[in-house]
KOLGU-741322 format. One record per atom (N, C-alpha, C): residue number from 1; x, y, z; atom name. Coordinates in steps of 0.001 Angstrom, whole numbers, m for minus. Last residue first. Layout:
// KOLGU-741322
PT  pos     east    north       up  site
PT  NUM        X        Y        Z    CA
...
//
This chain:
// KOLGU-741322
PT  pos     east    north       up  site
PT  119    28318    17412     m673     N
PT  119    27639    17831    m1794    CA
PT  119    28561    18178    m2768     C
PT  118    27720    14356      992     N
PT  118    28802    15462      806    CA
PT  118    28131    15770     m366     C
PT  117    24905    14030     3276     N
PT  117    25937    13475     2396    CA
PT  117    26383    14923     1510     C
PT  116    26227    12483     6614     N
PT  116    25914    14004     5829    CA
PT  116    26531    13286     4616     C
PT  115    24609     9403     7525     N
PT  115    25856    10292     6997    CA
PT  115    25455    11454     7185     C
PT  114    22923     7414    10215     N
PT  114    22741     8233     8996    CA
PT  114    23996     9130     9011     C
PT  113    22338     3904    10907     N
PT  113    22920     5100    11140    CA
PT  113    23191     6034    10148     C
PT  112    20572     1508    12126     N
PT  112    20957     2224    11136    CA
PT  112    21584     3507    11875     C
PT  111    19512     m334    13545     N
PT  111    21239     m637    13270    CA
PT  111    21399      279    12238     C
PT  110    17566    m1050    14708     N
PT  110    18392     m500    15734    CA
PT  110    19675     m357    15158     C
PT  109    16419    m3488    12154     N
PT  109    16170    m2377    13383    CA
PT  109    16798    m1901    14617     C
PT  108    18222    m5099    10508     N
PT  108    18499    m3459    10452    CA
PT  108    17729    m2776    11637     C
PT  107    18204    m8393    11331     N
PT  107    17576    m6919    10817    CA
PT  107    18159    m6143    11580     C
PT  106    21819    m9626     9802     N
PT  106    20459    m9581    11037    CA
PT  106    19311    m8434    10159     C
PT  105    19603    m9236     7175     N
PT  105    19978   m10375     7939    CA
PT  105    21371    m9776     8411     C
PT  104    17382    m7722     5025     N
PT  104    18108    m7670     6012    CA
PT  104    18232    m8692     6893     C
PT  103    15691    m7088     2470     N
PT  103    15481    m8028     2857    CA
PT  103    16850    m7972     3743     C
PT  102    12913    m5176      952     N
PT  102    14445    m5000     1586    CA
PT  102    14375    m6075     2296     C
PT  101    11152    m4814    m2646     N
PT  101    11553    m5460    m1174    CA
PT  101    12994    m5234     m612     C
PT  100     9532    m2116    m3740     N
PT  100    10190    m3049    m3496    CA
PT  100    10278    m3756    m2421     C
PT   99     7872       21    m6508     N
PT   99     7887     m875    m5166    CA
PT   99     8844    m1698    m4856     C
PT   98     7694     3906    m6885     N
PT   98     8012     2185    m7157    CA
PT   98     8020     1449    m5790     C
PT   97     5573     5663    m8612     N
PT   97     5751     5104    m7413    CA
PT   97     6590     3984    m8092     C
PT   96     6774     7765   m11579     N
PT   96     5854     6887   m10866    CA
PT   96     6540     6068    m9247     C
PT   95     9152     9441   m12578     N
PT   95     7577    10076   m12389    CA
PT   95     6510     8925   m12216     C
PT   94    11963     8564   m11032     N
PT   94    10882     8725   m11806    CA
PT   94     9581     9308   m11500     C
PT   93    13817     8251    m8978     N
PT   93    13909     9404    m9819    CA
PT   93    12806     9479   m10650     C
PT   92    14178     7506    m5845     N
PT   92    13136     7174    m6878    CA
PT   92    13001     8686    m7998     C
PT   91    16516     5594    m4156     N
PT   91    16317     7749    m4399    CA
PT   91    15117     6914    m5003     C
PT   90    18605     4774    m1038     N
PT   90    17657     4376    m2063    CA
PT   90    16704     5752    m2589     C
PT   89    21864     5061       72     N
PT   89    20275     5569      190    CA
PT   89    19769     5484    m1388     C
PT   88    24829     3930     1994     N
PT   88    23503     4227      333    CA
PT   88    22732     4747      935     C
PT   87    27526     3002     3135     N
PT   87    26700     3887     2829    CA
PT   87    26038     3621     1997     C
PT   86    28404     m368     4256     N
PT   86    28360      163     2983    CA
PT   86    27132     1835     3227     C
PT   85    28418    m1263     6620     N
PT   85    29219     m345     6758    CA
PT   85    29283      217     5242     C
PT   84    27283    m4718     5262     N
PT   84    27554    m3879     6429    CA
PT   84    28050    m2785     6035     C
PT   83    26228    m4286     1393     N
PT   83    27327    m5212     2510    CA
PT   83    27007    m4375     3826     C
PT   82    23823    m5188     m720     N
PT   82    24647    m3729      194    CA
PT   82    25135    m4603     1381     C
PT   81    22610    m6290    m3433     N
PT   81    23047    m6536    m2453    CA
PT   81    23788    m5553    m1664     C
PT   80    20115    m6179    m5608     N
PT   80    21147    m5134    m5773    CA
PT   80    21776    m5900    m3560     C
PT   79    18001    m6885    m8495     N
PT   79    18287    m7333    m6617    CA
PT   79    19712    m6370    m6679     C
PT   78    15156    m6600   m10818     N
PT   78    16654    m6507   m10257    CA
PT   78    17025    m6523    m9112     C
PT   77    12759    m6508   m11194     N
PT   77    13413    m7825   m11289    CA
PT   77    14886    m8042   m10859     C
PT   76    12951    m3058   m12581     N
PT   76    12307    m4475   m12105    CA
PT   76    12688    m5178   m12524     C
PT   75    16805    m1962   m12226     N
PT   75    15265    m1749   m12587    CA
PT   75    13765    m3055   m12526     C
PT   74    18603      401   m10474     N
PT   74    17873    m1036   m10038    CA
PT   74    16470    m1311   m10977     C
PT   73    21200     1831   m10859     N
PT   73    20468     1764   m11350    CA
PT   73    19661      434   m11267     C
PT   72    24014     2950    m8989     N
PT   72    23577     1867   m10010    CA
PT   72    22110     1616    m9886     C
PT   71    26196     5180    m8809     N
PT   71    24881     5270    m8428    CA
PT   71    24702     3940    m9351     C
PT   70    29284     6803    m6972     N
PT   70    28174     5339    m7747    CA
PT   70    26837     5025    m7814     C
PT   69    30150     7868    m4606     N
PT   69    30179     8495    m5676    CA
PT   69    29330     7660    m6870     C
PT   68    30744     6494    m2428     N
PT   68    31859     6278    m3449    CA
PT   68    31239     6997    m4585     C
PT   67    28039     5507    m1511     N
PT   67    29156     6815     m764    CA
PT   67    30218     7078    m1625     C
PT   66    25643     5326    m3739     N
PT   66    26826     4621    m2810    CA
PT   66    27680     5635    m2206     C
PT   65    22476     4957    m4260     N
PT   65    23375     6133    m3953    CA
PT   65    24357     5144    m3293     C
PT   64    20061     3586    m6566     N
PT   64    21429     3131    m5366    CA
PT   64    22155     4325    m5253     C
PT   63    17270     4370    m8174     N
PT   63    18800     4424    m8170    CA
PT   63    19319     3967    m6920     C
PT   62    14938     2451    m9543     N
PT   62    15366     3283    m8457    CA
PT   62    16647     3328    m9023     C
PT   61    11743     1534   m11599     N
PT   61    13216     1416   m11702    CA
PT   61    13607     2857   m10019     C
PT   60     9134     m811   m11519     N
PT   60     9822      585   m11637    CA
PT   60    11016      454   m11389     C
PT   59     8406    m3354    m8477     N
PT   59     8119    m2365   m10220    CA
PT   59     8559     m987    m9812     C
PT   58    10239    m4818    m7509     N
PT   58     8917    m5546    m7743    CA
PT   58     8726    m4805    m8953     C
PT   57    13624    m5211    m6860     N
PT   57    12649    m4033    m7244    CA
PT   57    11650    m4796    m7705     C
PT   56    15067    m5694    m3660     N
PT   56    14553    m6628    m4926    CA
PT   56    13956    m5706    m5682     C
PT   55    17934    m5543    m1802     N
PT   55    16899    m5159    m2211    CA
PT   55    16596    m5231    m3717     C
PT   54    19482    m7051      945     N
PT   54    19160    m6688     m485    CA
PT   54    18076    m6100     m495     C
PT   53    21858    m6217     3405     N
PT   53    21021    m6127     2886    CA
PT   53    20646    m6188     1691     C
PT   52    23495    m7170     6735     N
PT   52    23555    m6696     5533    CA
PT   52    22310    m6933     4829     C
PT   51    23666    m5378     9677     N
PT   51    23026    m5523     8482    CA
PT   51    23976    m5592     6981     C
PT   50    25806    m4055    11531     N
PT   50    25564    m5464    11559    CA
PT   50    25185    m6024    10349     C
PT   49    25955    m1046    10689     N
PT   49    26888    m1686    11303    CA
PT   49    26791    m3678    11154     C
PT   48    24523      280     7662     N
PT   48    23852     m228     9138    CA
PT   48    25702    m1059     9364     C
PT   47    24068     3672     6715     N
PT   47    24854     2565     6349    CA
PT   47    24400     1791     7692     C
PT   46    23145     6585     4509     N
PT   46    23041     5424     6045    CA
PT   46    23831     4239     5376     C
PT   45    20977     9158     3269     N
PT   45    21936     8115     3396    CA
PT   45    22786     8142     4375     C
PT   44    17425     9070     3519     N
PT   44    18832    10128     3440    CA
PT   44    19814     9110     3322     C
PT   43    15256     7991      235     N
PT   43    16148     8380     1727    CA
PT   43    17363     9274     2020     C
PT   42    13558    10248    m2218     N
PT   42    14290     9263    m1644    CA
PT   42    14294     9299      m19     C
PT   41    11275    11082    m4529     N
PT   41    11653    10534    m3194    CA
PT   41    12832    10214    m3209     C
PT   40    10374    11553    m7443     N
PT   40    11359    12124    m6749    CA
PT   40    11541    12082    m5279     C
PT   39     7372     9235    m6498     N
PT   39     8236     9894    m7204    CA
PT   39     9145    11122    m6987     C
PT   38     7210     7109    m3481     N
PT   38     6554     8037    m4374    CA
PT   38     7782     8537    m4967     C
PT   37     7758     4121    m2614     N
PT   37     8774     5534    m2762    CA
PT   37     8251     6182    m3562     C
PT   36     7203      832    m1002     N
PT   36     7021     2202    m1751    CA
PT   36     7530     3162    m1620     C
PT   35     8424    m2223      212     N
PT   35     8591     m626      532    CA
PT   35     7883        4     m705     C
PT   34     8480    m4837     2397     N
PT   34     7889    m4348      845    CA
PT   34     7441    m2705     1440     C
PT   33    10878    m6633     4344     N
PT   33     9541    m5576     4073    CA
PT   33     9573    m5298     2971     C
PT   32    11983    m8821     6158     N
PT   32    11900    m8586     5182    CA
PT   32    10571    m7235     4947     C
PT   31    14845    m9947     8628     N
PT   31    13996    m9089     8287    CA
PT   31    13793    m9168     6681     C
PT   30    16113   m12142    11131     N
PT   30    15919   m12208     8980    CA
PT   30    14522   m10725     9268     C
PT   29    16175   m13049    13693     N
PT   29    17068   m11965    12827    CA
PT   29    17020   m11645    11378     C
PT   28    14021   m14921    13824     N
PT   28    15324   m15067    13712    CA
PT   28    16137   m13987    13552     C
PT   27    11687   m12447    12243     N
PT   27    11755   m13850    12905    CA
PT   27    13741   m14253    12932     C
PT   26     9481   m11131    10232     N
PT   26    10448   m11033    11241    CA
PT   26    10858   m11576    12001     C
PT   25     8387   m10159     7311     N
PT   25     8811   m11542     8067    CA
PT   25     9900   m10775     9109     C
PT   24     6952    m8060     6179     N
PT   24     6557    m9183     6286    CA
PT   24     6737   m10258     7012     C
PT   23     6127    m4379     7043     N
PT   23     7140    m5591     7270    CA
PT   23     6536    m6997     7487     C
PT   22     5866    m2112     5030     N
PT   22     5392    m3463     5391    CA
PT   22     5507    m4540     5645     C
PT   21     5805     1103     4417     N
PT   21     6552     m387     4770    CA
PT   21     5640    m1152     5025     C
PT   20     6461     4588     2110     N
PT   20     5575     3611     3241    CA
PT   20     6149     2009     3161     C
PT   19     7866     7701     1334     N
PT   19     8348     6481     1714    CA
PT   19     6935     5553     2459     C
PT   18     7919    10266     1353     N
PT   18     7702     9336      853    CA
PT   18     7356     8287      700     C
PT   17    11063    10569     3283     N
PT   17    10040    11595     2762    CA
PT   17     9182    10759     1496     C
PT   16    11075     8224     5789     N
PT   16    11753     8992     4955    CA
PT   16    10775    10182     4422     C
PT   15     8380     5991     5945     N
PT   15     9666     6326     6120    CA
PT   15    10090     7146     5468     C
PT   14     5305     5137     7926     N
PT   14     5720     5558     6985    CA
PT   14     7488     6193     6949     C
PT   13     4376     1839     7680     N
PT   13     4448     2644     8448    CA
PT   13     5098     3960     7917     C
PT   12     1127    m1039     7902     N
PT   12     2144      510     7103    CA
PT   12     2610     1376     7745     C
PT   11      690    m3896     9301     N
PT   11      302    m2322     9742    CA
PT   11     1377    m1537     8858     C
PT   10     m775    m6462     6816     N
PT   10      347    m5679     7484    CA
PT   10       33    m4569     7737     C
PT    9    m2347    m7373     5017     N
PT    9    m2886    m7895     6646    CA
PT    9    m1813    m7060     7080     C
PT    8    m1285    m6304     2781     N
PT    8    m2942    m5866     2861    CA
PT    8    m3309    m6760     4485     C
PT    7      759    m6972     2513     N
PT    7      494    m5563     3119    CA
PT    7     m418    m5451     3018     C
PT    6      953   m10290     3821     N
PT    6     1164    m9613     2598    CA
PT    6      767    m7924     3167     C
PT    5     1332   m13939     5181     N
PT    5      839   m12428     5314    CA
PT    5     1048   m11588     3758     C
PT    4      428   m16930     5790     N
PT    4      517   m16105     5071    CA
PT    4      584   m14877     5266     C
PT    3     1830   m18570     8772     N
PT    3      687   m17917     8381    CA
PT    3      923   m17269     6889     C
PT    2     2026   m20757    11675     N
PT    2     2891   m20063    10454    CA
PT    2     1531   m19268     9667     C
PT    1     2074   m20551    15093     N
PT    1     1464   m21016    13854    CA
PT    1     1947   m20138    12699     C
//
């Protein structure tokens, strides 16, 4: 049976330093979750082999870390697409929480893998 959900019926889990999830749809290989990133958070940076991935910003603005040295700037309303084998990690430079969605096809669970990133 199909159902509504949202993170107020979803179990939270927590990622990275920061970081909490809520994975909405999981079905077919389509992953989707609504993420938070307290301020000066981020992830480490990763790239998934199979996954590729967007991510939507609901509110507040993030940065994109690309392995190439590129940081592009996601601010609400903005979608930002990351191919397979693309390095990033998602940072939160501001002085408020932001929220978003990651939306992965296949899903990313079992498919991440983390860099050193070069300083």
């Amino acid at each position: 049976m199909t159902h509504p959900v949202s993170r107020n019926t979803q179990k939270a889990y927590k990622w990275s330093d920061g970081g909490v999830g809520w994975p909405l749809v999981e079905a077919g290989g389509f992953l989707v979750i609504e993420e938070t990133l307290a301020p000066g958070c981020g992830e480490k940076h990763h790239y998934h082999n199979q996954a590729e991935q967007c991510f939507y910003m609901l509110a507040g603005c993030a940065v994109m870390q690309l392995a190439d040295g590129q940081h592009v700037e996601i601010d609400t309303g903005m979608a930002i697409n990351i191919t397979p084998k693309t390095i990033h990690a998602i940072v939160n430079q501001t002085d408020k929480e932001i929220r978003f969605l990651v939306m992965s096809a296949p899903s990313s669970r079992g498919d991440r893998h983390e860099v050193e990133q070069e300083k």
